[in-house]
C-alpha positions as CSV (number, residue, x, y, z in Angstrom):
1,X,17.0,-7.0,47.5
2,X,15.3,-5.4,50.9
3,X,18.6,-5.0,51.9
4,X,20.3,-3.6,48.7
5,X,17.5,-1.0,49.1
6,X,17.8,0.4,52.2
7,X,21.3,0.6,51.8
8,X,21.0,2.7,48.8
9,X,18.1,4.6,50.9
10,X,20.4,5.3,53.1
11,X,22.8,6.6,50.8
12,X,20.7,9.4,49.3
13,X,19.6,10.3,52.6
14,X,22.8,11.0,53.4
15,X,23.5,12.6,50.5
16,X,20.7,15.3,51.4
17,X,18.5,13.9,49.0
18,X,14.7,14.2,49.6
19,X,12.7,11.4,51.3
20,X,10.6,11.0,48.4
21,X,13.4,11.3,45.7
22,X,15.6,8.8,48.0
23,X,13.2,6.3,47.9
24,X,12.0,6.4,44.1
25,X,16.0,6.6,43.6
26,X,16.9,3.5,45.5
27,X,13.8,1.6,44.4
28,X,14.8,2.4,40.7
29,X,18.1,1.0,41.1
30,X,16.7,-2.0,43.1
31,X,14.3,-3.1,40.3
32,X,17.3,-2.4,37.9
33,X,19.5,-4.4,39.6
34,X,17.2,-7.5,40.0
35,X,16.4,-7.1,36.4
36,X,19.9,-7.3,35.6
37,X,20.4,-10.3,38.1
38,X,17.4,-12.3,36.3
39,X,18.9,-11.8,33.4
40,X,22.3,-13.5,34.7
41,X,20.6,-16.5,36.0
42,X,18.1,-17.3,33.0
43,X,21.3,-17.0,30.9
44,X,23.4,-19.2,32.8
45,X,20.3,-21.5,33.0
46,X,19.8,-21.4,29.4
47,X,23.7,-22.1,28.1
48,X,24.8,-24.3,31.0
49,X,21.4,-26.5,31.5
50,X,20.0,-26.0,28.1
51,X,23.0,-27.2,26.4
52,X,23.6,-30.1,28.6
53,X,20.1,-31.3,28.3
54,X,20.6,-31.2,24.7
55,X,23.3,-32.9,24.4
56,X,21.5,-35.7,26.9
57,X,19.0,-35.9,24.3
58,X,21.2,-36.4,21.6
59,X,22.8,-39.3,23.4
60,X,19.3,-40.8,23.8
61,X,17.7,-43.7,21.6
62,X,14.8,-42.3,22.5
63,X,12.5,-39.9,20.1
64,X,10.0,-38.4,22.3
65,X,12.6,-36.4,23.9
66,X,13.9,-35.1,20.6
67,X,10.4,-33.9,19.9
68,X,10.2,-32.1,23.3
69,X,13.8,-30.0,22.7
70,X,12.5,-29.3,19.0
71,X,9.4,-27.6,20.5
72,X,11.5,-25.9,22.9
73,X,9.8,-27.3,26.2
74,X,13.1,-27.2,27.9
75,X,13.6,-23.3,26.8
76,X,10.5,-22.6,28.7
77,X,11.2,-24.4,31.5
78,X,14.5,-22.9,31.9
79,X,12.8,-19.4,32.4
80,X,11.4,-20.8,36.0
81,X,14.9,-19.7,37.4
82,X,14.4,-16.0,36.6
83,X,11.0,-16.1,37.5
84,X,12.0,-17.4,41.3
85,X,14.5,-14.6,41.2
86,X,11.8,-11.8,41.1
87,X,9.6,-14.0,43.6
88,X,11.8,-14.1,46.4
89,X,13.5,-10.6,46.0
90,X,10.4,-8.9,46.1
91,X,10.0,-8.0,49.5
92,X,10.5,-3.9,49.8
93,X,9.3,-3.6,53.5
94,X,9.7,0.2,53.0
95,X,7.5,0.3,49.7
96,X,4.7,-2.4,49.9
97,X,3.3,-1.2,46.4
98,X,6.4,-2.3,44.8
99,X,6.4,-5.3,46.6
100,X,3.1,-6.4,45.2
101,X,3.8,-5.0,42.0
102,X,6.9,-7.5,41.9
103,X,4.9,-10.8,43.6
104,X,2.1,-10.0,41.2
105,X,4.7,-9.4,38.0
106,X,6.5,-12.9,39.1
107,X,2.9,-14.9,39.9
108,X,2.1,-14.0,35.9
109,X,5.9,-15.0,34.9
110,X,5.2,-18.2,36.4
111,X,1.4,-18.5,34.7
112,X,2.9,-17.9,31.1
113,X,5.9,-20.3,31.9
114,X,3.3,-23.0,32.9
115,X,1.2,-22.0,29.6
116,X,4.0,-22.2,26.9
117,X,5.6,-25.4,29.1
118,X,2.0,-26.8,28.3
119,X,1.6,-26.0,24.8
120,X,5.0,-27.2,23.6
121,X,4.4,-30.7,25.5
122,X,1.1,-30.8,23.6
123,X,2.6,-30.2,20.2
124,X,5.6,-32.0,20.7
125,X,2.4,-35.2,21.7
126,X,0.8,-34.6,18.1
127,X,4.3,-34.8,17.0
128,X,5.3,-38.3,18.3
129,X,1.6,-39.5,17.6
130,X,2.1,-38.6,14.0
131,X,5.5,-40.9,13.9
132,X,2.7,-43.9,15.1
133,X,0.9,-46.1,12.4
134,X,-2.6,-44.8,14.0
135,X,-2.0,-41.4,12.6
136,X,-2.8,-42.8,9.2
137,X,-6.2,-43.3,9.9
138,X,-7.1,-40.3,13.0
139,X,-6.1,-37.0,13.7
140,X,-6.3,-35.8,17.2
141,X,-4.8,-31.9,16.3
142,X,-8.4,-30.8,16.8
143,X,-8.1,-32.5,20.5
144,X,-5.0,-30.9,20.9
145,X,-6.1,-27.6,20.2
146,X,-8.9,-27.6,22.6
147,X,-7.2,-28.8,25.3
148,X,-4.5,-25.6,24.1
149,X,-8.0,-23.7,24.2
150,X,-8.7,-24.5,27.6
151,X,-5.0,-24.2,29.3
152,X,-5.4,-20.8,27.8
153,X,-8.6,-19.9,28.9
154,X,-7.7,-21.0,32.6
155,X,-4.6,-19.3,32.3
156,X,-6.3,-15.9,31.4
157,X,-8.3,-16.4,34.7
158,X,-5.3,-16.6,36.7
159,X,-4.2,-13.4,35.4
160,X,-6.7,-11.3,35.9
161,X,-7.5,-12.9,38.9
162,X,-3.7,-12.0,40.0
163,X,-4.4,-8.2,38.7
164,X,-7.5,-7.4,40.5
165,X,-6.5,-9.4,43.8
166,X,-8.9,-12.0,43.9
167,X,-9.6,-15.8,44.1
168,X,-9.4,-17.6,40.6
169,X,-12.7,-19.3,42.2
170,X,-14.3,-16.0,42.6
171,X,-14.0,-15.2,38.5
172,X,-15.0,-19.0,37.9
173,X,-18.4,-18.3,39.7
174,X,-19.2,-15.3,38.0
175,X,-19.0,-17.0,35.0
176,X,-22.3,-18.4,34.9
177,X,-23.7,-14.9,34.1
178,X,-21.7,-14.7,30.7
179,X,-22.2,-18.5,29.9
180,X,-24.7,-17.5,26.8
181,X,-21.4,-14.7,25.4
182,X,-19.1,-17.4,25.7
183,X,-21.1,-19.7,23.8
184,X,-21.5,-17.4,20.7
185,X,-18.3,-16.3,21.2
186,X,-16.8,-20.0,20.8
187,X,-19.7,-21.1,18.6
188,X,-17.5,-22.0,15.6
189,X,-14.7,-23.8,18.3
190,X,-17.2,-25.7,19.8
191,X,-19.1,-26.8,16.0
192,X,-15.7,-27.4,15.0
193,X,-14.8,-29.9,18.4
194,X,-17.8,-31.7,17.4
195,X,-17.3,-32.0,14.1
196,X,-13.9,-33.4,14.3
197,X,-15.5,-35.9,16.7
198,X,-18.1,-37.0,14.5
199,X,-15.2,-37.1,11.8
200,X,-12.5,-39.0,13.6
201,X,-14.8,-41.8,15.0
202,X,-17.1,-42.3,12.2
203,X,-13.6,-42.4,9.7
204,X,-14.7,-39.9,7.9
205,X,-12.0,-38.0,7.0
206,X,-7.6,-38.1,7.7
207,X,-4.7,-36.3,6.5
208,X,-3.4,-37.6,2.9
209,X,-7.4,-38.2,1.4
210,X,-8.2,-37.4,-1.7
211,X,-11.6,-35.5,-1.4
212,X,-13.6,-33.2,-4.1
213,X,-16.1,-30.4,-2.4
214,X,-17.3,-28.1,-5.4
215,X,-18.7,-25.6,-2.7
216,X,-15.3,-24.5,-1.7
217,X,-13.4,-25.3,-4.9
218,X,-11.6,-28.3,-3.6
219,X,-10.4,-31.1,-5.0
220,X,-7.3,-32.3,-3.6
221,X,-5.6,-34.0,-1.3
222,X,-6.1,-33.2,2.7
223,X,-3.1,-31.7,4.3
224,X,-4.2,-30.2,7.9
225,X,-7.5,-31.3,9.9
226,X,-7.6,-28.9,12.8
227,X,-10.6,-27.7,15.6
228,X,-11.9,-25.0,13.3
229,X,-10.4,-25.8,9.1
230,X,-9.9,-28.5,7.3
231,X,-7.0,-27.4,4.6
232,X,-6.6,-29.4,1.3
233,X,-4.2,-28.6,-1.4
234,X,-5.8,-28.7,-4.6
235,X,-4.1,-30.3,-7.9
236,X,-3.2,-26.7,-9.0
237,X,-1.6,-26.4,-5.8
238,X,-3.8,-24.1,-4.4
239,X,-4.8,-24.3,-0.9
240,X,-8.4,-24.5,0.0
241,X,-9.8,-24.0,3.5
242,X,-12.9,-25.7,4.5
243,X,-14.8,-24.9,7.8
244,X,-14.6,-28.2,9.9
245,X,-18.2,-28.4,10.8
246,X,-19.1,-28.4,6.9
247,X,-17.8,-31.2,6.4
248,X,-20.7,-33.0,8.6
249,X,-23.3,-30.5,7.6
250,X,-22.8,-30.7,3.9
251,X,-21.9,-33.8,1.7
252,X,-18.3,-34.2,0.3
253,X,-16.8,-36.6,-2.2
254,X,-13.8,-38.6,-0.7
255,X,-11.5,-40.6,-2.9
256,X,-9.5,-42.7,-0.3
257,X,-11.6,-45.8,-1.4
258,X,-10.9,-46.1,-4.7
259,X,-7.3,-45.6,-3.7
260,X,-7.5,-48.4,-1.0
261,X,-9.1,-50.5,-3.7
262,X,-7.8,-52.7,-5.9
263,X,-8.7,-50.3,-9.2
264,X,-9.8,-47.4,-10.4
265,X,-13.1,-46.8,-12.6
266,X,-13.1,-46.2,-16.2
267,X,-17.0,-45.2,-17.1
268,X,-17.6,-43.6,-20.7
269,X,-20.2,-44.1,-23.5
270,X,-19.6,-43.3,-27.4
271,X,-23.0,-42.7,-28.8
272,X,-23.7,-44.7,-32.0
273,X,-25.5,-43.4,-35.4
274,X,-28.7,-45.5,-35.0
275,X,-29.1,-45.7,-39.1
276,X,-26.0,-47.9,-38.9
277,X,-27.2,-50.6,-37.2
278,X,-28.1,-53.8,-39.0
279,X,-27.9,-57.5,-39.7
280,X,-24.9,-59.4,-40.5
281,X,-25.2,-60.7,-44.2
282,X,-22.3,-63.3,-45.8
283,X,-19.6,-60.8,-46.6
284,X,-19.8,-58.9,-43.4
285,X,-19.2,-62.4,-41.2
286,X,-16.5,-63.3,-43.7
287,X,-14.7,-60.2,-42.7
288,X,-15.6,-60.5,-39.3
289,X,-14.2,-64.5,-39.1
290,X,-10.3,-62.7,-39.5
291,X,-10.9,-60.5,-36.4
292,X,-9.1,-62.6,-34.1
293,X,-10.3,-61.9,-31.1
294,X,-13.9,-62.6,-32.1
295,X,-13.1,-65.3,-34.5
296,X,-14.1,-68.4,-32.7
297,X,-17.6,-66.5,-31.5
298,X,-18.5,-65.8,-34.9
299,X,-18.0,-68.8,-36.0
300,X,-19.5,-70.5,-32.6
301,X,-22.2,-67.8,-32.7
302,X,-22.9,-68.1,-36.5
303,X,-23.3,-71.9,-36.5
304,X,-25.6,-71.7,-33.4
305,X,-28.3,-69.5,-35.3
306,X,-28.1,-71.6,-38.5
307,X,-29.2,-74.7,-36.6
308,X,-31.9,-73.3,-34.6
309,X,-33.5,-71.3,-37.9
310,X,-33.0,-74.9,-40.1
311,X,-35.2,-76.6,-37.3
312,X,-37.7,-74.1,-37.5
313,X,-37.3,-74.1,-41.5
314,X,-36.5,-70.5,-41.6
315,X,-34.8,-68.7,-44.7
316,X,-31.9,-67.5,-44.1
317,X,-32.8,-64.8,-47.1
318,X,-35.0,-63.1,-44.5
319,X,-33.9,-61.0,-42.1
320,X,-36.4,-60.5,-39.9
321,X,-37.6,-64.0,-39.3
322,X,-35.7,-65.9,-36.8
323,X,-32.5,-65.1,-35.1
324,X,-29.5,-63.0,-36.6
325,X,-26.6,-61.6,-35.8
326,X,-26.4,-57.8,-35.9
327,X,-22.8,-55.5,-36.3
328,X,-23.8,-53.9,-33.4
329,X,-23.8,-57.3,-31.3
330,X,-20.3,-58.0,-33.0
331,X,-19.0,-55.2,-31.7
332,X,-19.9,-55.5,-28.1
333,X,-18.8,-58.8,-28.1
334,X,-15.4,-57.3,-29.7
335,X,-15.0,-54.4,-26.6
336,X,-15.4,-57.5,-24.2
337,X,-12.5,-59.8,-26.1
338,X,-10.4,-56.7,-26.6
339,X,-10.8,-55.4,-22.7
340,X,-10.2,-58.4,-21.5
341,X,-7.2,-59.0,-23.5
342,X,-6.1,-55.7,-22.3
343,X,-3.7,-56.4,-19.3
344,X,-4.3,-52.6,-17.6
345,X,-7.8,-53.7,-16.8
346,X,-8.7,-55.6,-13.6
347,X,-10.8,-59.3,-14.4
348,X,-11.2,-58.9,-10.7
349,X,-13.8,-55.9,-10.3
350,X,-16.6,-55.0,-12.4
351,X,-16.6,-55.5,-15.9
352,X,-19.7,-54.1,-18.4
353,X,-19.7,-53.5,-21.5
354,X,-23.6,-52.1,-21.8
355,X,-26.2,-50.9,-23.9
356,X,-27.9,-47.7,-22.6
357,X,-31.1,-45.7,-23.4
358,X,-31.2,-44.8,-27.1
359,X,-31.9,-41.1,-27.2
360,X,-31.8,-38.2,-29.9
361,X,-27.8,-38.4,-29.9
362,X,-27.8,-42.3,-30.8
363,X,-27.5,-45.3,-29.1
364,X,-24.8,-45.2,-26.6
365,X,-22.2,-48.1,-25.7
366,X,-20.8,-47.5,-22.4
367,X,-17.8,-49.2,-21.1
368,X,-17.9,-50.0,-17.2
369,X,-14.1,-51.7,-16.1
370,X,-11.3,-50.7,-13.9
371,X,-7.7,-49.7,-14.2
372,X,-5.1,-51.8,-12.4
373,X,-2.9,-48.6,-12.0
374,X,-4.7,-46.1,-9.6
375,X,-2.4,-43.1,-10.5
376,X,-3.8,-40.0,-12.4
377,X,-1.2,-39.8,-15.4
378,X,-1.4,-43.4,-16.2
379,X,-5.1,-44.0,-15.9
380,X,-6.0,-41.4,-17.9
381,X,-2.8,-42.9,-20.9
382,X,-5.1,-46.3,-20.1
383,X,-8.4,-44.6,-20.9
384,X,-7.4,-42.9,-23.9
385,X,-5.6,-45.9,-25.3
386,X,-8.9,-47.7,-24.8
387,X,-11.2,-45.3,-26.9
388,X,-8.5,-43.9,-29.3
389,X,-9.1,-47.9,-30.2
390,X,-12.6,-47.8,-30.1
391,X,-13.1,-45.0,-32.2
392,X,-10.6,-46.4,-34.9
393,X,-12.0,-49.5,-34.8
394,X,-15.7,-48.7,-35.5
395,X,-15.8,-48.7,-39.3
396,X,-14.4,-51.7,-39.1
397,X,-18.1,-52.9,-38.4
398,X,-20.1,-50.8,-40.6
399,X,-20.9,-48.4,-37.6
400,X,-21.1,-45.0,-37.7
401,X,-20.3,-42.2,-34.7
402,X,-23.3,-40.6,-33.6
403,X,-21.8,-36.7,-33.9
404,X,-23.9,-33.0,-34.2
405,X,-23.1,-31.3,-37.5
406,X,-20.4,-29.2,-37.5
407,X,-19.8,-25.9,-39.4
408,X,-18.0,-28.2,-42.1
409,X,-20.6,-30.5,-42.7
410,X,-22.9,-27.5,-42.9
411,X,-20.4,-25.8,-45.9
412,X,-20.3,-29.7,-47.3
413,X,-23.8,-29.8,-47.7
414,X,-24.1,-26.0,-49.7
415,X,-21.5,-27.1,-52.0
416,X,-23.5,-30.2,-53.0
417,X,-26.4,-28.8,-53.4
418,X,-25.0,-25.8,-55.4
419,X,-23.5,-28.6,-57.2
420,X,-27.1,-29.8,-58.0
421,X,-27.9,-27.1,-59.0
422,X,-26.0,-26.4,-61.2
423,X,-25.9,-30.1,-62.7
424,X,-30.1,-29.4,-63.1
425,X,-29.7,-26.4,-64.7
426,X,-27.1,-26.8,-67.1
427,X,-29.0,-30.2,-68.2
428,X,-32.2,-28.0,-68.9
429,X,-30.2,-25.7,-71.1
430,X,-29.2,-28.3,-73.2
């Protein structure tokens, strides 16, 4: 290019051009020209090497290498020809600004080559981790990132170091002095480095979790888990982002064990009238002897008590002397025999069917099993099967739903008592 230039210098010159307008002139076309020339090679480079690299890769049995060409690793390499273009023709021994205008222009060329080289090896890694079985259970996007972080960060050094003329080493000592800006500028990076830490190796958290934070409004499941958010796709389909660090700081509900388990909880109470409860007498155990799933126990049952009240000479006309049988206890004992007969519900895990603290809204019978089939449409079919049952089945026992008074019963109980009323004063009349 030295050459091309003083040729053309030469040119104007003789062409009575001024010194200074020669110069500018030849140096104009110059840069042109080796614009025009870097052009030619990184084209060649990218249609001739490019394509034969691809088709290399395609040829491959290999995956890693199809990751790399997706990310474009190659396309950033192949840029290293025009960059050497500009770094060897830079030498204008006439014009030493423009030749260190050019090595400067070509040093940068080769720093953001080596940065976007870097970056699309380090996504193209996260993309051939995710293909392995570990990426199930960590995430290392966060690691990625800083690393990206830092390859940037050094990379900005060696720019401006390349700008102002000096030593890399010279801008790396001087940062000492604005160590306290850098840290509250990166405050939320670094948080979020440790907090993906402190998730990754305590198995907190990974992609495809089910988790429930009300603080953010998400419930859903986890689709990203970077350096600085954590993004979950709710069941509306809405995307919630969660600062990574919150997810140490504050408590969150994750679901991933009940779907790693063998069965999923069914927990709800019906509150029972309390003024409904009370012993079995002869017709009620009749009726209760063609249930059959509690047949044999109220017979068993039945037959038991009678004994042990006949050897402490008890009569059976007395209620509240010796042991009876209650429609309550019945029906427990029926939830158990018709749960356990129900094939949705696992015998393996948990099963209660429980009493719990009478209160002003009746006594409450709460029903503590799990559901074989873990998936949302079908456990909630499962649960409603279960208490459309229950709630059907209740008279059946003489038991009443505990239930507030409703604007009905309200208008039921006006009518009656207008109808009293009215019965009163039309029987004082006569």
């Amino acid at each position: 290019m030295n050459a091309l230039y003083l040729l053309l210098f030469e040119t104007f010159k003789e062409l009575n051009f001024l010194e200074l307008y020669a110069r500018l002139t030849a140096a104009l076309i110059t840069f042109l020209a080796l614009i025009f020339i870097a052009v030619i090679v990184h084209w060649i480079t990218k249609k001739i090497v490019i394509q034969v690299i691809h088709r290399l890769v395609e040829n491959t049995k290999t995956e890693w290498d199809d990751y790399l060409l997706k990310r474009k690793v190659f396309h950033s390499i192949s840029h290293v020809a025009s960059a050497l273009v500009f770094y060897y023709s830079a030498n204008f021994s006439e014009i030493p600004e423009v030749t260190k205008l050019l090595t400067s222009f070509a040093s940068i060329y080769f720093v953001i080559i080596f940065v976007r080289t870097i970056s699309g090896i380090l996504k193209a890694s996260n993309d051939i981790y995710l293909t392995t079985p570990y990426s199930a259970n960590r995430s290392i996007k966060g690691y990625i990132q800083l690393v990206m972080i830092f390859v940037y960060f050094v990379a900005a050094i060696f720019v401006i170091s390349i700008i102002i003329g000096k030593s890399p080493w010279y801008l790396f000592t001087g940062l000492s002095a604005i160590a306290a800006v850098l840290l509250l500028v990166f405050k939320d990076t670094i948080m979020g480095f440790v907090a993906s830490i402190q998730l990754s190796a305590n198995k907190m958290l990974k992609p495809g979790d089910w988790i429930e934070m009300p603080k953010y409004n998400a419930n859903g499941t986890v689709i990203d888990i970077s350096l600085n958010t954590v993004k979950v796709q709710n069941f509306d389909k809405t995307i919630s982002t969660i600062p990574t660090y919150s997810l140490v700081t504050d408590s969150f509900l994750n679901w991933s064990g009940m779907e790693e388990s063998e069965g999923r909880r069914i927990k709800r109470s019906i509150n029972i009238d309390m003024k409904s409860v009370r012993f079995c007498d002869g017709p009620m155990l009749e009726k209760f002897q063609r249930f059959m799933l509690i047949k044999n126990y109220v017979v068993e049952k039945h037959k038991e008590i009678r004994e042990f009240n006949q050897k402490l000479g008890i009569d059976d006309e007395m209620y509240p002397n010796g042991r009876r049988l209650t429609n309550i206890g019945i029906f427990r004992k029926y939830l158990e025999a018709y749960l356990k007969n129900n094939p949705n519900i696992n015998m393996d895990m948990t099963f209660l069917v429980r009493q719990l603290q009478p209160s002003e809204t009746g006594l409450p019978i709460e029903i503590y099993v799990f559901s074989k089939n873990k998936n949302w449409n079908e456990y909630e079919g499962i649960q409603a099967d279960i208490f459309d049952h229950i709630l059907a089945v209740i008279p059946e026992f003489d038991l009443r739903i505990f239930q507030s008074p409703s604007g009905n019963d309200i208008q039921d109980l006006s009518a009656k008592f207008s109808k009293d009323v009215w019965d009163t004063q039309s029987h004082l009349k006569k």
